[in-house]
N, C-alpha and C positions, 0 to 999 in steps of 0.2 A: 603313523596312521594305522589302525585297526582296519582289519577287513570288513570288517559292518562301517565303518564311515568311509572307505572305499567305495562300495557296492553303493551306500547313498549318494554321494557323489558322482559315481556313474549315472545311475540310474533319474538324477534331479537333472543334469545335464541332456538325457534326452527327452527329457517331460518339460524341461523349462528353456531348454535352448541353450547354446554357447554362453551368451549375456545372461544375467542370475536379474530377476527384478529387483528392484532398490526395500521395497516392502512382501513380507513374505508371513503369512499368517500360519497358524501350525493349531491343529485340535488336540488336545492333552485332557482326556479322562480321569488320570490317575493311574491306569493301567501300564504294566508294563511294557507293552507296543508302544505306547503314545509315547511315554516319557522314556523309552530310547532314541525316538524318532526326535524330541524335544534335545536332549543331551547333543544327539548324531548331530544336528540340525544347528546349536550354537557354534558347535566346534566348523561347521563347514563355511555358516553363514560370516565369521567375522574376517578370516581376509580377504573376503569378496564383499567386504562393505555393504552388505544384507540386515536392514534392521528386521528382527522376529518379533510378531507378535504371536500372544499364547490367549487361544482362549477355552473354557472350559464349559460346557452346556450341563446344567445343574436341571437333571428333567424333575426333579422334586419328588421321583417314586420311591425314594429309601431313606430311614430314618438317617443317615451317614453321609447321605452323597452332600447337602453343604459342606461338612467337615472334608470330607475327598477332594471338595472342589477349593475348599482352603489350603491343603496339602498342597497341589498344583502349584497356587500363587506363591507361594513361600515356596519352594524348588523352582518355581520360575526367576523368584527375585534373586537367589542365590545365582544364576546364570546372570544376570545384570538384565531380563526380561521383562516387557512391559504384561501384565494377565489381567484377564476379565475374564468374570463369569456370567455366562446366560441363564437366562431363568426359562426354564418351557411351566407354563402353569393351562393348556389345552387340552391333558387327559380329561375325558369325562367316563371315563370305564366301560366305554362302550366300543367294542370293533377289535382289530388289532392292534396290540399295545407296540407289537415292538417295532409295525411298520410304520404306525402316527411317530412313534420317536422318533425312529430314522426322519420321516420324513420333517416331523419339525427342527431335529438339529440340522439339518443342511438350509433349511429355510433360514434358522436362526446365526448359523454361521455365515452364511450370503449378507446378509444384512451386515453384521458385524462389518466384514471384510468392505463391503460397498460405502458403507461409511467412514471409514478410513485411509480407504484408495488403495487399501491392500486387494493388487491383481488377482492371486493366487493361495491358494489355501494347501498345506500338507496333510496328510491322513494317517494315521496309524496302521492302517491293515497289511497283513505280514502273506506269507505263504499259507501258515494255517488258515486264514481268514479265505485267502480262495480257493483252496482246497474243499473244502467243508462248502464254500458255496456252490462248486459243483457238484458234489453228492446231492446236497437239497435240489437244486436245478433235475438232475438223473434221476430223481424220487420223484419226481411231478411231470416226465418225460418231455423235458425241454428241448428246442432244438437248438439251432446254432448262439441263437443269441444268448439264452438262456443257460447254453453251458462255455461260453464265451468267458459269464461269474460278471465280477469288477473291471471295468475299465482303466487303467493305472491315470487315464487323463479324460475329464470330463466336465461340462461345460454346467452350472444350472445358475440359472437369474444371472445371470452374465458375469459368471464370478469360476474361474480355473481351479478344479478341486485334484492333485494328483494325490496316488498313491506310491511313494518310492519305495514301503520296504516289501512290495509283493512277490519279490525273488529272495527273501528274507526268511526266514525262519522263528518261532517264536522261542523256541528253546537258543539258539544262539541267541537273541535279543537279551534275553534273559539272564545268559553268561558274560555277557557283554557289559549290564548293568550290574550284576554282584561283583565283580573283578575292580567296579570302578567305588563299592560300595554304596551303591543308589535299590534304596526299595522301594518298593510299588504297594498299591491297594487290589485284590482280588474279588473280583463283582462278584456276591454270590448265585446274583441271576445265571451266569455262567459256567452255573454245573447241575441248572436245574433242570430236568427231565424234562418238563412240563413245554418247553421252547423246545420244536425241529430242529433247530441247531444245536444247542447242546447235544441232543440225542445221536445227531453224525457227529461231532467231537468226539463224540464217546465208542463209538463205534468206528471210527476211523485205524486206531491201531490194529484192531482185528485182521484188515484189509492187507496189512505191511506182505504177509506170509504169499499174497496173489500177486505180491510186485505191484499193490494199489499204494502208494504213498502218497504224504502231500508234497514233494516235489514234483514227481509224475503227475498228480492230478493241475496241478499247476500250469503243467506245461498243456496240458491240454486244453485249458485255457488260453494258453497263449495263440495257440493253433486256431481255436473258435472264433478270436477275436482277429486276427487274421484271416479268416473266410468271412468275418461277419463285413468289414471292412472291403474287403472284394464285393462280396451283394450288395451292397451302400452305393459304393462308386458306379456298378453298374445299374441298380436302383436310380442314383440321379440322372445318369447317360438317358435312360428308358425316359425318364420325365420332361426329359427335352421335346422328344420326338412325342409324345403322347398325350401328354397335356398343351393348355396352354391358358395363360394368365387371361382373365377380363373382367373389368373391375371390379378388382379383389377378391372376385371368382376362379373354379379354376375347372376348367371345359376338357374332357377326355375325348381322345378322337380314339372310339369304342373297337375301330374294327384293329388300329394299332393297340392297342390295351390287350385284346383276347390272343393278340400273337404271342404276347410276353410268356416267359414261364410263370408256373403258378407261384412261386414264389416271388418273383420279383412282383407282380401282379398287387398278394397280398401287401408284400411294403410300400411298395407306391401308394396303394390306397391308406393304408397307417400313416404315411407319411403327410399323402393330405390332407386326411383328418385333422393331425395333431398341427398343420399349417394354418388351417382354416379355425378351426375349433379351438387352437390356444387351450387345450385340456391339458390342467396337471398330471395328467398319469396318459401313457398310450394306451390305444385300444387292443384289446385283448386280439389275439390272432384269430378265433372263432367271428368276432365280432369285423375285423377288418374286413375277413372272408367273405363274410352276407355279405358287404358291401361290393367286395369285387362283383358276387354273382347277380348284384342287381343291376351295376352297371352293365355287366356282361349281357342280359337280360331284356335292357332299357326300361325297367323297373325302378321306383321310390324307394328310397331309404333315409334312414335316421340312424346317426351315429354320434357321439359326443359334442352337440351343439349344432350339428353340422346334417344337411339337408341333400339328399341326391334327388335332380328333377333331369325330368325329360323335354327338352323346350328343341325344336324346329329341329328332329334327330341326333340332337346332340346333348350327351349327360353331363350336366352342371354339377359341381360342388359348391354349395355356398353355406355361409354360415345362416342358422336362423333368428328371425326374426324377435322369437319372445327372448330367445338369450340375451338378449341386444336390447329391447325395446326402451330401456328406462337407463342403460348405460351414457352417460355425460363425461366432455370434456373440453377444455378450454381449445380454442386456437392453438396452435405449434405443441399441444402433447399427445402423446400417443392413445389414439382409441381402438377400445376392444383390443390390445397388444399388437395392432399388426398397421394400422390406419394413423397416417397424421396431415392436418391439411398442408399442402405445400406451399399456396399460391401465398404471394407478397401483398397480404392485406393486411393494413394495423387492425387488429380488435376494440372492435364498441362495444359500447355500454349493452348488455345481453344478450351478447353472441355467443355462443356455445355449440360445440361435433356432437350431432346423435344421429342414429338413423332415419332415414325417410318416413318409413311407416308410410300407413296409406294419406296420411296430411301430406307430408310431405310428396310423394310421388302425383297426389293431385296439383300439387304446385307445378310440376314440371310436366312441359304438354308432349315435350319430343323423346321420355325413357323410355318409350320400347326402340330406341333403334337404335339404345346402346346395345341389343343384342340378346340381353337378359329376359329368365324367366321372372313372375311378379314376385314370385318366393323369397327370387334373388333380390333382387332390386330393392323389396323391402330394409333389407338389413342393410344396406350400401349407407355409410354416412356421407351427412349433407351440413354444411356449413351453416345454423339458422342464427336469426336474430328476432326473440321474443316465440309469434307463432310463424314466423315467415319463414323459407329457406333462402339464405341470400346466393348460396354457390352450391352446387352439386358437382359430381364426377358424371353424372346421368345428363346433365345438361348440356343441347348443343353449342359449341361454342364457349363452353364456358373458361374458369378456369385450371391449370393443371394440377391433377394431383400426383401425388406420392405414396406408393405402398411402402411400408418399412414392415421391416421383421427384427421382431424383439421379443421372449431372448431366443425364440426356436429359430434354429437354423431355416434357411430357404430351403425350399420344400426339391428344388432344381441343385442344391449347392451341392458339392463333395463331399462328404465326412471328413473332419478333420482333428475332432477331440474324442473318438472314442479307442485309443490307444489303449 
């Protein structure tokens, strides 16, 4: 065994646990990372009885990348590997290109993996890769999270993304694959100026002569992610004592809030947000911030879908109403990501989850004494049948429901995937 399937091995063992999943999905670009990771990855997975799937996201920006993404498949079936390629056809030339990639391959790789029943997904990114993402992060004066870089284990749409060779290097990956005589494809995006990252790739040797390497920058990473982890944990401790759940609202008790420090302060309130709000991206820290100081304030605010009201001295979180007002869903599925009705009733003939809205909440004579402001209550769904509401969570007496959280984390939980 080589010391790069070593170091994999170690490192898959504490990202995956003692027990290896039965299915294990692996991304393979073409590049040299991926397809050592691919190679590393058969050699580990068969006498742990791991079937590997490969797949390849073909974003359609370069006249070659089909033909790269056929290279894959044929190096994959030479390992006895099942491979598919994703198609992204969502560029419309407008915004940032390389952060819609990013963000459509992991979307497009979630789906893959979900459909499959593949748990877990592998990633190519190496040392250099987090290296280089903390210089970008330190060019934009990030703080903890932000030079924290890549998390080696990470959760999104309910699907486990690690990264095992981030203690890896790319120049040994490199020696690793010529020695065994396996080549690769060289993205030429990846030495174009024009891209932030490139420009720190390029600029990274320079550093070597200060004692800046991408080892050492690495490891600084490792450090961030380790305090970041620490303020999470005590972040959810604080949301115990400070918050408090009502239905599917979430109620600050203002004068425990302002004792916080300001940073746990700002995450709590990010954290809310992205609880409530179900927004694909977090809120910017400037942005989480207003919101502390409005709470702090007893002041309104508006943040990604999500409503701060002042009702009987006490500051509401709740989602809004227009976000909400035309969202549908059947009996037992998940509304608005976070809502599913609980109660033991078969489904009739055009019954469908949406919000109250103000029809609805004239239906119901006793919801102010669930507590809620009207803001709130507006967006609360209500179990209807045609224009009626047959069950509400706002009705006295009624029956129970169930908040679920899917795929954000509880907004009270631990961190537990961002290793």
């Amino acid at each position: 065994m080589s010391d790069i399937q070593a170091q994999l091995a170690c490192a898959l063992t504490a990202l995956l646990g003692p027990t290896p999943p039965e299915k294990l999905g692996v991304a393979v670009s073409g590049g040299s990372d991926s397809l050592a990771l691919m190679h590393a990855l058969a050699d580990w997975a068969q006498p742990r009885d791991v079937r590997l799937y490969v797949a390849t996201v073909d974003h359609g920006l370069r006249p070659t990348s089909a033909a790269e993404a056929a290279g894959v498949a044929k190096a994959a079936g030479a390992l006895g590997l099942a491979h598919e390629t994703l198609l992204w056809q969502g560029w419309q030339g407008q915004g940032n290109l390389q952060d819609q990639a990013r963000q459509a391959r992991y979307g497009l790789l979630a789906q893959w993996a979900k459909a499959r029943a593949i748990s877990a997904v592998a990633l190519g990114h190496t040392q250099d890769d987090q290296a280089e993402t903390v210089l970008m992060q330190m060019s934009r004066a990030a703080g903890v999270d932000g030079l924290a870089a890549m998390p080696a284990r990470h959760i999104r749409q309910g699907v486990v993304f690690v990264r095992p060779l981030l203690g890896i290097g790319r120049a040994a990956l490199q020696h690793w694959l010529g020695a065994q005589g396996v080549g690769w494809v060289d993205d030429p995006s990846n030495a174009d100026p024009r891209f932030h990252r490139v420009r720190v790739r390029q600029a990274l040797p320079s550093l070597a002569p200060l004692g800046i390497d991408a080892a050492g920058l690495a490891r600084v990473a490792g450090h961030m992610a380790q305090a970041r982890h620490a303020l999470e944990c005590f972040t959810s401790q604080a949301a115990r004592s400070v918050l408090r759940p009502l239905a599917g609202n979430l109620v600050f008790d203002s004068a425990a809030f302002a004792a916080l420090p300001p940073e746990i302060q700002r995450r709590l309130m990010a954290r809310a947000v992205a609880h409530i709000g179900q927004a694909p991206y977090g809120a910017r820290a400037s942005s989480a911030q207003a919101m502390v100081q409005a709470v702090l304030a007893g002041q309104a605010g508006a943040l990604q879908g999500c409503l701060l009201v002042a009702h009987r001295g006490r500051m509401h979180l709740c989602r809004e109403y227009h976000q909400v007002a035309q969202l549908r869903a059947q009996p037992g599925q998940p509304w608005d990501g976070r809502w599913n009705f609980a109660a033991d009733l078969a489904a009739g003939a055009g019954q469908y989850i949406a919000a109250h809205g103000p029809d609805g909440l004239a239906q119901i004579a006793g919801w102010r004494k669930a507590g809620l402001p009207r803001a709130a209550a507006l967006a609360v769904p209500a179990l209807w049948q045609n224009d009626s509401v047959l069950a509400s969570p706002l009705a006295e007496n009624g029956p129970e429901w169930a908040e679920i959280l899917a795929p954000a984390p509880d907004v009270f939980a631990d961190p537990q995937d961002l290793r």
